[in-house]
C-alpha positions, 0 to 999 in steps of 0.5 A: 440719811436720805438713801435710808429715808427713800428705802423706807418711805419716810421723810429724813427728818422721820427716818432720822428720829425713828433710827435716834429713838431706838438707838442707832443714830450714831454720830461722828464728826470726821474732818479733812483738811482740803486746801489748808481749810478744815472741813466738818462734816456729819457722819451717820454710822449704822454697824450690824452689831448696833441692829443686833444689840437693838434687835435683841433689846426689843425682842424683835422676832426674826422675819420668816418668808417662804422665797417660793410664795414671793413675787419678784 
């Protein structure tokens, strides 16, 4: 969350609510057991046809950028 937050230039708690609102805040719960002691910890899964169902949803238009006019 804080990878996607920094990308994006929002704080984690934005970045956590703007992905929950439009749907692709998935959670999952994965546990290990290390040592005999169980751990939990919070996963968040973001897959592609998760953006693409969301993306069609909200009739997001596809982005078009001419390379040659961008400065690398």
């Amino acid at each position: 969350m804080e990878d996607i937050a920094r990308a994006t230039n929002l704080r984690v708690d934005d970045a956590a609510f703007a992905l929950s609102e439009c749907g692709l805040l998935m959670r999952r719960l994965s546990s290990s057991t290390v040592e005999d002691e169980e751990e939990h910890r919070e996963v968040v899964v973001i897959t592609r046809s998760l953006v693409e169902k969301v993306a069609k949803e909200r009739n997001v238009k596809r982005m078009y950028m001419d390379l040659t006019c961008v400065i690398p």
